[in-house]
C-alpha positions as CSV (number, residue, x, y, z in Angstrom):
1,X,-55.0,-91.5,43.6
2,X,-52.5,-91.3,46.5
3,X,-49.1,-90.7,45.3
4,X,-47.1,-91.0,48.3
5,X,-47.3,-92.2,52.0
6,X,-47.9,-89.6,54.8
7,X,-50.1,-87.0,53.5
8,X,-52.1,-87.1,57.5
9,X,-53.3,-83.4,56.8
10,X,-55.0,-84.2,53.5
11,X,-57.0,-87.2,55.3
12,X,-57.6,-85.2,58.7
13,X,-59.5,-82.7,56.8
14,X,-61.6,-85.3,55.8
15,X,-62.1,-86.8,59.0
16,X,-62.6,-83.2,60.4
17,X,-59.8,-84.6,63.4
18,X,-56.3,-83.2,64.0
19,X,-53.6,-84.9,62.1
20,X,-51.8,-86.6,65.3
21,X,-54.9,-89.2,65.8
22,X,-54.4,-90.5,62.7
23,X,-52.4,-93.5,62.7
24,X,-50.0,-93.5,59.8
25,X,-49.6,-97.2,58.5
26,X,-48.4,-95.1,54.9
27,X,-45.2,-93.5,56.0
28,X,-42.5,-96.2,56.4
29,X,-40.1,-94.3,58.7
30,X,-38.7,-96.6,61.2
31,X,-41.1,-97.3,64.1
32,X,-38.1,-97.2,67.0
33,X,-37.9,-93.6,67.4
34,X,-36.4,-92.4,70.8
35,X,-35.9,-88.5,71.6
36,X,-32.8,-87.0,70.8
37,X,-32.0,-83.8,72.4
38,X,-29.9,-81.7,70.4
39,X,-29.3,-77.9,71.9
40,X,-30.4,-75.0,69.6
41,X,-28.3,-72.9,71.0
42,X,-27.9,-69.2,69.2
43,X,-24.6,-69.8,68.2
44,X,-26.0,-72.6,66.5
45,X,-29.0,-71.2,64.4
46,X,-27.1,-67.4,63.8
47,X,-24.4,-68.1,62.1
48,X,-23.5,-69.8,58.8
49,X,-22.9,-73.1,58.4
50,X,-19.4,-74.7,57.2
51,X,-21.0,-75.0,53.3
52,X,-18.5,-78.6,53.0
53,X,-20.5,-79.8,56.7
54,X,-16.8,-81.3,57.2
55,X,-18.1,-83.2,60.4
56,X,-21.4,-84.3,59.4
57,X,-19.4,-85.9,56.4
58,X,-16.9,-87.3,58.2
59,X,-19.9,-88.8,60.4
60,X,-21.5,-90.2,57.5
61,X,-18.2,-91.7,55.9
62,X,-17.2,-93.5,59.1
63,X,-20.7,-94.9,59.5
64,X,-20.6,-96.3,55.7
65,X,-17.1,-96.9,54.9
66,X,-16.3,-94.4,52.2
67,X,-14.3,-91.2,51.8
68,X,-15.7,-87.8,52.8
69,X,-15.2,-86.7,49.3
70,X,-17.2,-89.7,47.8
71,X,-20.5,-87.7,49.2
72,X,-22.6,-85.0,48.3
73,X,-25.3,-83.8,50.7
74,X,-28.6,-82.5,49.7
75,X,-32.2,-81.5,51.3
76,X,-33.2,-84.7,51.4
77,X,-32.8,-88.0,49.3
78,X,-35.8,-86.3,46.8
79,X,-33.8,-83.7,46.6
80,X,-30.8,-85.6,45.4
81,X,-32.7,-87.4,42.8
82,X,-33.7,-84.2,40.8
83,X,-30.2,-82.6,41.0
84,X,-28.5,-85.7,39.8
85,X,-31.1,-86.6,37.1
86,X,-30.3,-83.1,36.0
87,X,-26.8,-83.3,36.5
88,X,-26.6,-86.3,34.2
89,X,-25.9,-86.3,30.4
90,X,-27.6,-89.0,28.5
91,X,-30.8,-89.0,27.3
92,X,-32.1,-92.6,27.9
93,X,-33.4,-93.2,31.1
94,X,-34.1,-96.9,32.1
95,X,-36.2,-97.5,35.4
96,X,-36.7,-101.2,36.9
97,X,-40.1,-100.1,38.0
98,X,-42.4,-100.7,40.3
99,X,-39.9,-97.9,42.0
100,X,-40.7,-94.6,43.8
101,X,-42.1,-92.3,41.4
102,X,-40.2,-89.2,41.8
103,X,-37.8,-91.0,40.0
104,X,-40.0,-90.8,36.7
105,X,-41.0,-86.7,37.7
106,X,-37.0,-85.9,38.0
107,X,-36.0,-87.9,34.7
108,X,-39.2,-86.5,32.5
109,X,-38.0,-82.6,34.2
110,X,-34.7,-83.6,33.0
111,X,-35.8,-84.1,29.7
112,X,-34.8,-87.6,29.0
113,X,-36.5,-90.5,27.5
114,X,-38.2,-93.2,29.6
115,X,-38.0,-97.2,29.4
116,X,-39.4,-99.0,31.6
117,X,-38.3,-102.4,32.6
118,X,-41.2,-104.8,34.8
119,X,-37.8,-105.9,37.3
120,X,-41.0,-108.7,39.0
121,X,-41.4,-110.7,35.9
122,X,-39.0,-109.9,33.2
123,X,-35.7,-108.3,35.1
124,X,-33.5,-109.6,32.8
125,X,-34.4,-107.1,29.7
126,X,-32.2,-106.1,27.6
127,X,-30.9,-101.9,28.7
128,X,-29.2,-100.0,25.9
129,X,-25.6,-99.2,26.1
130,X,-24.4,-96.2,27.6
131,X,-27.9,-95.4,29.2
132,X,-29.2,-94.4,33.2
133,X,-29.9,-97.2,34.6
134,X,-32.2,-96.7,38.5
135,X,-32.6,-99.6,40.5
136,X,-34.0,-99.3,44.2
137,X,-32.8,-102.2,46.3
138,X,-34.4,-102.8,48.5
139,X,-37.3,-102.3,46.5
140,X,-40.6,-100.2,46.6
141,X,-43.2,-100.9,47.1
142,X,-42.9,-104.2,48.5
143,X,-39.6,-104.7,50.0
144,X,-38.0,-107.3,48.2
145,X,-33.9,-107.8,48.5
146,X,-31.9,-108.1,45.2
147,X,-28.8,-109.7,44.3
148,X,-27.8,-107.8,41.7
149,X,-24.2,-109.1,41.4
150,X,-25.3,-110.1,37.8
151,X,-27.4,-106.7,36.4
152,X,-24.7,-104.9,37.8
153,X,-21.8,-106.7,35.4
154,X,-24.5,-105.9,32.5
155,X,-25.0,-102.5,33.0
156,X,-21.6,-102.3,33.3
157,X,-20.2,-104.1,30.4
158,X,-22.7,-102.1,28.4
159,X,-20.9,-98.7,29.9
160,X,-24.4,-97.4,31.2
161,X,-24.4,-94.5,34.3
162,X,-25.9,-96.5,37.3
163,X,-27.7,-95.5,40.1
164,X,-28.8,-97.7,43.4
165,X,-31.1,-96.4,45.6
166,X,-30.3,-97.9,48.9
167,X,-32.8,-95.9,51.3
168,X,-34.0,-99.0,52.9
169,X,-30.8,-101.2,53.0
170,X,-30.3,-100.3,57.2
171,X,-33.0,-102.2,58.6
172,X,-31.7,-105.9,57.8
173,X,-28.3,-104.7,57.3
174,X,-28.3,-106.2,53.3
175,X,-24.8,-105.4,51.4
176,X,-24.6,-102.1,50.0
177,X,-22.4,-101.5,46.4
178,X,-21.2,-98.5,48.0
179,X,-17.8,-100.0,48.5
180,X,-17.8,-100.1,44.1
181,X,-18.0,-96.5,43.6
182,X,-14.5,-95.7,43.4
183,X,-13.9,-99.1,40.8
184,X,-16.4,-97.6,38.5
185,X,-16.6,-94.4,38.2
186,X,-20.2,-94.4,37.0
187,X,-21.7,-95.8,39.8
188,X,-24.0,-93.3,42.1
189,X,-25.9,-94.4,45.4
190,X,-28.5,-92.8,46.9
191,X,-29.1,-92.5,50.8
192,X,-32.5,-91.5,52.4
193,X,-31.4,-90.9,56.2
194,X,-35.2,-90.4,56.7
195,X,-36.0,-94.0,57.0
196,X,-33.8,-95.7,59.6
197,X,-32.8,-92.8,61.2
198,X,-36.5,-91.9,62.0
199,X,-36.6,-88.2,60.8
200,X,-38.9,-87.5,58.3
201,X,-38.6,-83.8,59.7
202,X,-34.5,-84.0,59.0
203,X,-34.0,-83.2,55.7
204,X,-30.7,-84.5,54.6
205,X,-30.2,-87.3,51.7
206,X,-26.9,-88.2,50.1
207,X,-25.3,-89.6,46.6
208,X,-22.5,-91.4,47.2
209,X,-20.3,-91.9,43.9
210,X,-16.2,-91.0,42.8
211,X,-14.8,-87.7,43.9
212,X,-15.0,-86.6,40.5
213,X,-18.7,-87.1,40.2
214,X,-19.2,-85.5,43.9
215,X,-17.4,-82.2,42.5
216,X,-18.9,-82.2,39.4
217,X,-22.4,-82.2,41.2
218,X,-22.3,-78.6,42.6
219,X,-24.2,-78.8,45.3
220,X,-26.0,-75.4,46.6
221,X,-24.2,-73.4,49.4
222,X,-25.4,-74.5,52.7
223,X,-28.6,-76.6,51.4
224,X,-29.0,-78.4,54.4
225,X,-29.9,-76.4,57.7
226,X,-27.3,-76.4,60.7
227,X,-30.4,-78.2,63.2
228,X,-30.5,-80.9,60.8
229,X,-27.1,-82.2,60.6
230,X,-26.8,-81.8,64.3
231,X,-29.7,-84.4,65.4
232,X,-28.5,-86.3,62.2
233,X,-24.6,-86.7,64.0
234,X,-26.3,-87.3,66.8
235,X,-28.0,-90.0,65.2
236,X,-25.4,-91.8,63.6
237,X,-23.0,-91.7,66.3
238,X,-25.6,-93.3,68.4
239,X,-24.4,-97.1,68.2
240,X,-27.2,-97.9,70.8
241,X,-30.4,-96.2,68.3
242,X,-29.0,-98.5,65.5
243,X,-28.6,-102.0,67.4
244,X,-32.3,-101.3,69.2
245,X,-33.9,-100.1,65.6
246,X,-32.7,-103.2,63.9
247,X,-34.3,-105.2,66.6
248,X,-37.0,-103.6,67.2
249,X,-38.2,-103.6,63.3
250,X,-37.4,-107.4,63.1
251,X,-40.1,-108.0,66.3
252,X,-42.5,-105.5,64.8
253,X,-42.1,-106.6,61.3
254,X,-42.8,-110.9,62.4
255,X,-46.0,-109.2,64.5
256,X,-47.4,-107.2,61.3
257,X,-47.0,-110.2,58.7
258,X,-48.7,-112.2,61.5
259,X,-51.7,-110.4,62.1
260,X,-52.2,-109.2,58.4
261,X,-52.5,-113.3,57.4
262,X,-54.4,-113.6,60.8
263,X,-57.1,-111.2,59.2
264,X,-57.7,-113.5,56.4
265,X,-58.7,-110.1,54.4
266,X,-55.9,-111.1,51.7
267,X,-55.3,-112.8,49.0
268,X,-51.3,-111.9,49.0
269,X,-49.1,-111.1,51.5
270,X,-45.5,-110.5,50.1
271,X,-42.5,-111.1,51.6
272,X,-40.1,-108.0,52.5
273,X,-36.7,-107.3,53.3
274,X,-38.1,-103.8,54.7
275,X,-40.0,-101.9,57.0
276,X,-43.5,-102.5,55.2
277,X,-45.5,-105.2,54.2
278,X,-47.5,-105.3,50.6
279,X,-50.7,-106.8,50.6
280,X,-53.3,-107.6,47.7
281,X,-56.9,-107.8,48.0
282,X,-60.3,-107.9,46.1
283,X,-61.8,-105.9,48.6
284,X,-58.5,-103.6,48.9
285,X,-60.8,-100.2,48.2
286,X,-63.2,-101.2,51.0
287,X,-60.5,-102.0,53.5
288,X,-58.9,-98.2,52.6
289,X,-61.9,-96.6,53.4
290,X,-62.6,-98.4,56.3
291,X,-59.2,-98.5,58.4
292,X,-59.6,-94.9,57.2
293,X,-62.8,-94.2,59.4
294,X,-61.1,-95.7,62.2
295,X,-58.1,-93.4,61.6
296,X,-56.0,-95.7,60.1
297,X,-54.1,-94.3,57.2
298,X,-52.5,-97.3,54.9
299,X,-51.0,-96.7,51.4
300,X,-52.8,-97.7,48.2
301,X,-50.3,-98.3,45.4
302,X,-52.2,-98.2,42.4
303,X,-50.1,-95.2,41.8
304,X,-47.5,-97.7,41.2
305,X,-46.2,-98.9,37.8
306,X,-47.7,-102.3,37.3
307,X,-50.1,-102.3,40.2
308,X,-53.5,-101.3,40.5
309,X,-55.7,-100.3,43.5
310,X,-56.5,-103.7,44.6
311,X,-52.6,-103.0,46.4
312,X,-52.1,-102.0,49.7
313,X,-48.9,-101.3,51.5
314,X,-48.6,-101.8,55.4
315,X,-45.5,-99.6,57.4
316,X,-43.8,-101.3,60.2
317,X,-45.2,-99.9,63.1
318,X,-45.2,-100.1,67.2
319,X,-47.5,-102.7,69.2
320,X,-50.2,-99.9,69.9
321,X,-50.5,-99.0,66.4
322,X,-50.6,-102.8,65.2
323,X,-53.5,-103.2,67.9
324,X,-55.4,-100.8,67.2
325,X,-55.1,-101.9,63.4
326,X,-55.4,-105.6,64.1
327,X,-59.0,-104.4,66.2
328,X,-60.0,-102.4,62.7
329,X,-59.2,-105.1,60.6
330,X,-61.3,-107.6,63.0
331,X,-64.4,-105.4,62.5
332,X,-64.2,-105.1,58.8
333,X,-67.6,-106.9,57.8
């Protein structure tokens, strides 16, 4: 069972190849990725780092329209999710699930007690009061967009901790609750800069909540490296990178949904507000196996709650990719 896009190595031992000629359909990490320089100098990489990363925050802040001291940074938005399950004091966790499934390995290492809530066909369930609530908007694995003007009045009325995982929200610009964390103080985002950004390699993720929580977090001393939160400024600073991304994924996105339904291989194509596409098929386990022996990596999400393997997810990718897997899909008999 494959429990999370871009294992390459695992599947280039099987291929007996090198890892960079697979083509990695699984990993949705945005497909615009232009180089960015950044200078690792030795006064860079010998001495420590500022533990607060003062500028890297202030970065981050200006970019989202929030406070310095409304973030904590972490290595990586995984990371984040174990330290603040941990952090956190009740015992009942409730996840809208389908939803990335670290979220179920930090809450059960936590010790807390799992509900799960089907958020495609019965969202409105009731939570219990004063609960953790975990949400991912836009969703996973198939991209959908939530307004959730009127879960979040719920969850709030019922005093429950809340947390939004907003790792995808960048590519179609969708409206972010950051701008509630400091109105209730129970409110926590999290922030993958992996996606967007294009830096899988960059390990740095956020949670975004009121200055309280952020203190109360304790965050390691200097648990991001110095190279990392200089290419990720760079990144965010680049106003160019984000305008270009945006397009790009919009162009790439129209050309994958096109030549998926071209195909004719399935039976549902579902609409997303993200950089991947989730499709359904009967012969979904044959179609694995053979994009697979073309070098094709795509990710089957019967690891997902609710799913099964006749799933398959489909990353945003460039035009030479979604060639090359438009010609696979063609010779599929």
């Amino acid at each position: 069972m494959m429990h999370h896009g871009g294992n390459i190595y695992k599947y280039a031992k099987e291929l007996d190849c090198k890892p960079d000629e697979i083509i990695d359909f699984s990993s949705n990490i945005n497909c615009y990725a232009p180089e960015t320089l950044i200078e690792c100098s030795s006064s860079l990489v010998t001495k420590y780092a500022d533990s607060n990363y003062p500028e890297l925050k202030q970065t981050i802040a200006a970019n989202y329209k929030t406070a310095s001291q409304n973030i904590a940074l972490y290595n990586g938005a995984t990371a984040a999710i174990y330290a603040l399950l941990s952090s956190l004091k009740s015992k009942k966790v409730t996840l809208y699930a389908p939803l990335y499934g670290e979220y179920e390995k930090a809450a059960l290492a936590a010790k807390k007690n799992i509900y799960k809530i089907n958020r495609i066909e019965n969202i409105d369930a009731k939570v219990e009061k004063k609960s953790i609530v975990i949400f991912v908007n836009p969703a996973t694995p198939e991209g959908s967009f939530y307004d959730i003007e009127e879960l979040f009045l719920m969850w709030k009325k019922k005093k429950c901790t809340i947390i939004v995982d907003e790792s995808f929200i960048e590519f179609e610009n969708h409206k972010s609750l950051k701008n509630q964390i400091d109105d209730y103080k129970k409110l926590y985002i999290i922030q993958s800069f992996t996606k967007f950004y294009a830096c899988a390699g960059v390990r740095i993720g956020a949670v975004f909540s009121h200055k309280k929580n952020i203190r109360s977090l304790n965050t390691p001393l200097w648990n991001i490296s110095s190279l990392d939160a200089a290419f990720l400024q760079k990144r965010l600073n680049d106003e160019d990178f984000k305008n270009k991304a945006r397009a790009t994924h919009l162009k790439q996105k129209e050309e994958l949904q096109r030549l998926l339904k071209e195909s004719r291989l399935f039976d549902t194509i579902v609409a997303s507000e993200a950089n991947f596409i989730l499709t359904q098929s009967s012969h979904a386990s044959e179609i694995f196996e053979h994009l697979l022996a073309h070098k094709i990596l795509v990710r089957s999400c019967e690891s997902f709650d609710f799913l099964d393997n006749s799933w398959l997810r489909f990353a945003v990718k460039d035009e030479t990719a979604h060639t090359k897997l438009k010609e696979a899909l063609s010779a599929f008999a």
